[in-house]
C-alpha positions in Angstrom: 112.8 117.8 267.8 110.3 120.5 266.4 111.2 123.6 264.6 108.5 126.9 264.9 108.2 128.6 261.6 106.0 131.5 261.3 104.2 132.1 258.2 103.7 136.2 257.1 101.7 135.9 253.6 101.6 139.9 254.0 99.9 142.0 251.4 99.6 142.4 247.4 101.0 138.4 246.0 102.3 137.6 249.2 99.4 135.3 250.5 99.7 133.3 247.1 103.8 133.0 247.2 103.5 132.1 250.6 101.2 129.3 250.0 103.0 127.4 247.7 106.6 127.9 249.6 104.5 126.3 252.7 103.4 123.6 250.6 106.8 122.8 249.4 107.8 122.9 253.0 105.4 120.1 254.0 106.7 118.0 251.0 110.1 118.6 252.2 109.1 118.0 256.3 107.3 114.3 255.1 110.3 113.3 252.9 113.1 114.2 255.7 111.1 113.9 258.9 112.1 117.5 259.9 109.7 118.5 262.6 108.3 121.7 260.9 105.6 123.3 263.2 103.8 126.1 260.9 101.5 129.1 262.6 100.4 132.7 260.9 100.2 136.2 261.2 99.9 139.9 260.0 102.2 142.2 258.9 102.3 145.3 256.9 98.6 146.2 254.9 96.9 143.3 256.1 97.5 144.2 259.6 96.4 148.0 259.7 93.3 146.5 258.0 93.0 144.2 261.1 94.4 145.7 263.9 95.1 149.4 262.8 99.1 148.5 263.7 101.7 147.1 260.7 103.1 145.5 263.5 100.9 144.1 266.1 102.5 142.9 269.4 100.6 139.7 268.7 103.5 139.3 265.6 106.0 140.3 267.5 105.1 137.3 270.2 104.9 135.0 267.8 107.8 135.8 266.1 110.1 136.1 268.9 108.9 132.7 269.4 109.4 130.8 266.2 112.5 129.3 264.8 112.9 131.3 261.7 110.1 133.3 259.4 108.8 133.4 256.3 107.6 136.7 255.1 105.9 137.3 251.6 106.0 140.9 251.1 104.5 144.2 252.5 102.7 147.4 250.8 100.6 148.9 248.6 98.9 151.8 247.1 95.6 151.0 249.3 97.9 152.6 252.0 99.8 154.9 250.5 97.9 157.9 251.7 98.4 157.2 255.5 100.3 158.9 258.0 104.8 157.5 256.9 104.9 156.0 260.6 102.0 153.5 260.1 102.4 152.2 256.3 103.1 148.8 256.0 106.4 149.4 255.8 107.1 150.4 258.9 105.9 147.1 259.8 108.7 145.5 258.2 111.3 147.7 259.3 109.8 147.0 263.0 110.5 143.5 262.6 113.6 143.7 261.4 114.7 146.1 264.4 113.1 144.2 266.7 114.5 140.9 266.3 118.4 142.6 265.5 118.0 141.1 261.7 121.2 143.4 261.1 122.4 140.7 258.3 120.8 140.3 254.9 122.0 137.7 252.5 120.7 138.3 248.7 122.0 135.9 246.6 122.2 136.7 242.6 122.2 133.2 241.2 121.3 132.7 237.2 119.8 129.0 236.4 120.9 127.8 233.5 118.0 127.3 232.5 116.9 131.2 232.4 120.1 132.4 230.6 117.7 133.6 228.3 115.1 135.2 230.2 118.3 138.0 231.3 118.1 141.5 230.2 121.7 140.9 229.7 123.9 139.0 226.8 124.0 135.2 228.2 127.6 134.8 227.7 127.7 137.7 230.1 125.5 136.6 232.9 126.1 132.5 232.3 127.6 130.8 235.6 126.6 134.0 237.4 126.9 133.5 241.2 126.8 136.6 243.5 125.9 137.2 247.3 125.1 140.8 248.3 125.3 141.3 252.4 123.5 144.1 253.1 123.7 145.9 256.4 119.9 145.8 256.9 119.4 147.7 260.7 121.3 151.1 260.7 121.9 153.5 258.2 119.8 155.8 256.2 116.6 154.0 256.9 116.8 153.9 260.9 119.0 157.2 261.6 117.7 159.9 263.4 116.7 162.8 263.1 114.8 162.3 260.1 111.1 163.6 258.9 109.3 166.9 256.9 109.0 170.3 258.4 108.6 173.8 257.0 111.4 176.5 257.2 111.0 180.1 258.0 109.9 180.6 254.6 107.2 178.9 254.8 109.1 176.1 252.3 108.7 172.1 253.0 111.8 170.6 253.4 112.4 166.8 254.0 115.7 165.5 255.5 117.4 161.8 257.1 121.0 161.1 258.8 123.2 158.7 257.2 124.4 157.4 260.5 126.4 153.6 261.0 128.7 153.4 264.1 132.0 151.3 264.0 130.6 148.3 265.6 127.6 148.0 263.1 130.1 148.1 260.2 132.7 145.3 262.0 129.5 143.2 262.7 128.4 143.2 258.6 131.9 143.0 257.2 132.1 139.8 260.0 129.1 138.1 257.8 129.9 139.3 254.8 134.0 137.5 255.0 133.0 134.3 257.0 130.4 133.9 253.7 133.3 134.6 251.0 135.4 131.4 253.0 132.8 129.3 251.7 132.6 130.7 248.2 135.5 132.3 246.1 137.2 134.3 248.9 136.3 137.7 247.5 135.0 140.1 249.1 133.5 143.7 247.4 132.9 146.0 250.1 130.7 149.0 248.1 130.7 152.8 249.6 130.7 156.2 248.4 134.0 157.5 250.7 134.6 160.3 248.3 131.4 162.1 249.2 130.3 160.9 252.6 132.3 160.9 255.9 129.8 157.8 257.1 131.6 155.9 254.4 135.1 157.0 254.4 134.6 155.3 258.4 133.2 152.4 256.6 135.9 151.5 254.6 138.2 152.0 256.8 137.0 149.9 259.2 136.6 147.2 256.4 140.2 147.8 255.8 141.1 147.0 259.5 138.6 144.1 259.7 140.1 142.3 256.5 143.6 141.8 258.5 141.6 139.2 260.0 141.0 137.2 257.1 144.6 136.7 255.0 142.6 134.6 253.1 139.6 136.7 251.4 140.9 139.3 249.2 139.3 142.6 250.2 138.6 145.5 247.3 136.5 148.8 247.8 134.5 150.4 245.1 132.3 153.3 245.0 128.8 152.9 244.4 128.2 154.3 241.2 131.1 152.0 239.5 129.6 149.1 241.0 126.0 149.4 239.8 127.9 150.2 236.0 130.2 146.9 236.9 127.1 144.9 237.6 125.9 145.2 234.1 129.0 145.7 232.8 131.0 142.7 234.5 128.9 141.2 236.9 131.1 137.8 237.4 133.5 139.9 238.9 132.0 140.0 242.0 132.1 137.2 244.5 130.5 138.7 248.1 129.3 142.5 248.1 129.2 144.2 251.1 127.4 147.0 251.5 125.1 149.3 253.9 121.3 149.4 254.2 120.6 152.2 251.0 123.0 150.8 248.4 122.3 147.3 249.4 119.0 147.7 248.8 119.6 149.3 245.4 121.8 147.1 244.4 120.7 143.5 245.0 117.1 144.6 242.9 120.2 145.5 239.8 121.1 142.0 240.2 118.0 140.8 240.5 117.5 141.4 237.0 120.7 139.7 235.9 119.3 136.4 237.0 116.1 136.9 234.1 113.8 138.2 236.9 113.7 139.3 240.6 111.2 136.6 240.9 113.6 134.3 241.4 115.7 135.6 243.8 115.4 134.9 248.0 116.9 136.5 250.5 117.9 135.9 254.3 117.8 138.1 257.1 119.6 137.0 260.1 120.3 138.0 264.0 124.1 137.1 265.5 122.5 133.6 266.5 121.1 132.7 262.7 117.5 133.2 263.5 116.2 134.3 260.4 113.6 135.8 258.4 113.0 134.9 255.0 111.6 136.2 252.1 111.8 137.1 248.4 113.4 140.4 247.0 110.3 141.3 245.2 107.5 143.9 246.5 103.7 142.7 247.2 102.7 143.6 243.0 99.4 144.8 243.6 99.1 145.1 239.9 98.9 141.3 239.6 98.0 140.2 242.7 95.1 137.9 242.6 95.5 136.8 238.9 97.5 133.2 239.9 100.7 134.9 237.4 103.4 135.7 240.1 106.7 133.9 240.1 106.8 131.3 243.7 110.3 130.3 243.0 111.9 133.5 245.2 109.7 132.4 248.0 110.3 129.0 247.5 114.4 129.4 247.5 113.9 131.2 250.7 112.2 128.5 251.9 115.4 126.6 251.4 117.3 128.9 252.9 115.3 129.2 256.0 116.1 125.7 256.1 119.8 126.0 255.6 120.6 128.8 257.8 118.4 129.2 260.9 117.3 125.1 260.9 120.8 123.7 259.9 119.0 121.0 257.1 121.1 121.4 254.5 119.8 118.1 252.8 116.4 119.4 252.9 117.8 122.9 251.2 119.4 121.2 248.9 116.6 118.8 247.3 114.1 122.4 247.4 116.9 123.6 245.3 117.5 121.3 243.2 113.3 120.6 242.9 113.4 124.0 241.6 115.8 123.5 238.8 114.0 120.0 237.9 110.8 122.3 237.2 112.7 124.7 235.1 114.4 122.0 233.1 110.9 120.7 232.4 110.5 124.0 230.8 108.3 125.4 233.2 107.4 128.9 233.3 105.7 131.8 235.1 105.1 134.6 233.0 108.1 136.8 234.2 110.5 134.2 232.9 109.0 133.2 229.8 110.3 132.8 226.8 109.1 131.5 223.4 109.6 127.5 223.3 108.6 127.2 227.1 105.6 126.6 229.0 103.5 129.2 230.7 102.3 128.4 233.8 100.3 129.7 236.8 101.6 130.9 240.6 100.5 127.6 242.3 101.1 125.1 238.8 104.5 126.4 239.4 104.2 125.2 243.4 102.8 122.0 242.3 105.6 121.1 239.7 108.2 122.0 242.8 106.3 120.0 245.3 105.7 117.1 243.4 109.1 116.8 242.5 110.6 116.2 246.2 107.3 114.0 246.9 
């Protein structure tokens, strides 16, 4: 049996991340005889430069037939100046709509290791262990009508619709309880219901959908409180469940609890658990090119490409575990280091992962 995984190295870092996740996905494919079958293609800057589309239908074909994708990341000031409906962007939020990603899994997990490397006290991040599920196809980012125009007055005026219907909201909350049943049976379902009507139908469908699962404990909170809980408190949470905008904002918060958003992976997943996979991090155009950005997020997506769409939990496991081996050597890349550690570059970093599951 052979598994399709599509590579999309993407734009800024992206083709650099990407390269040493696929590497440590070869290691992992010799050592457990997994069947991985890797191919390529453009997304976001790299295909306007290409193809003149952040989206080409030749990505979209090979995408609908791979297993699960790996994505670096998308964007850049190169393209900032062209027309909203073409940036690279829109290339991501293409794929995602076209493939019903409607299920993004963020989890905020702090190594050990990097207890330090927090922007936080350690005893208040240590043993922290946190899964955002964000509702990543409706919402503000998709609704409609949206766009710029000019009033009467001659005045610009922007405007977007909030919009999630019942059944996009049932089908999040779903994912978001059957994932606290394997974790601390928790569930955080974030909103703002005392300013916006889309939310007041989102918690109350939470509320109805919870009397399906006796077993998770369900609590609301607006979204304010939870971004001041998260620095605050943040072992509190178990599973948050939230919509596209505050999902978004809020898993880069806890990015920063685990000592960088370098390290954190995310999942996004259709209702059969075809995925694509990448880090939480932007394409850095700042440092792209200098060998200094952090692998690891890209690597742990790797991982969980491998546990969630391809069902190789064994493999996941060792890529995991390979990970913290490197940071117990004391390895570092420059976003996570810290006096008494070892600086090291984008693919040293790949190396030291790879050679520890050879």
């Amino acid at each position: 049996m052979t598994h399709k995984i599509l590579l999309l190295p993407g734009d800024g870092i992206g083709p650099e991340i990407v390269a040493q996740a696929h590497k440590v996905l070869r290691a992992v494919d010799k050592r457990f005889s997994l069947g991985l079958e890797f191919d390529e293609a453009l997304l976001g800057g790299a295909a306007i430069d290409t193809t003149g589309k952040p989206f080409p239908e030749a990505t979209l074909r090979k995408a609908q037939a791979a297993d699960a994708i790996l994505l670096g990341a998308v964007g850049g000031p190169k393209w900032d100046q062209l027309d909203p409906a073409i940036r690279p962007e829109k290339g991501l939020l293409a794929i995602r709509s076209q493939l019903g990603l409607f299920g993004n899994l963020r989890p905020a997990i702090l190594y050990p290791q990097l207890a330090e490397a927090s922007s936080l006290k350690p005893e208040v991040v240590s043993g922290l262990d946190i899964l955002i599920v964000r509702e990543l196809t409706g919402g503000i980012y998709f609704g409609e009508p949206r766009g710029i125009e000019r009033t009467a007055a001659g005045e610009r005026r922007g405007y977007n619709t909030y919009v999630y219907s019942e059944s996009e909201i049932t089908r999040i909350g779903r994912l978001a309880f059957e994932s606290a049943r394997k974790r601390g049976r928790k569930v955080c379902s974030v909103d703002k219901a005392n300013v916006l009507e889309v939310t007041i139908l989102w918690r109350e469908v939470m509320t109805e959908l919870s009397r399906e699962y006796p077993d998770v404990e369900l609590s609301h909170m607006y979204v304010d409180n939870a971004a001041m809980q998260l620095v605050r408190a943040p072992k509190q949470f178990d599973v948050v469940v939230t919509g596209n905008m505050f999902g978004d904002i809020l898993s880069d918060q806890a990015a920063m609890l685990t000592g960088s958003i370098g390290m954190l992976p995310s999942a996004s997943l259709d209702e059969n658990a075809k995925g694509l996979y990448e880090p939480c991090h932007g394409s850095a155009p700042d440092i792209a090119g200098q060998g200094v950005a952090n692998p690891l997020a890209t690597i742990l997506s790797a991982a969980m490409l491998l546990r969630y769409s391809l069902g190789h939990n064994e493999a996941a496991e060792a890529i995991e575990k390979a990970v913290g081996g490197v940071l117990d050597m004391g390895l570092r890349t420059e976003d996570i280091y810290t006096p008494g550690t070892e600086k090291v570059s984008t693919e040293a970093m790949g190396d030291a992962v790879e050679n520890t599951l050879i």
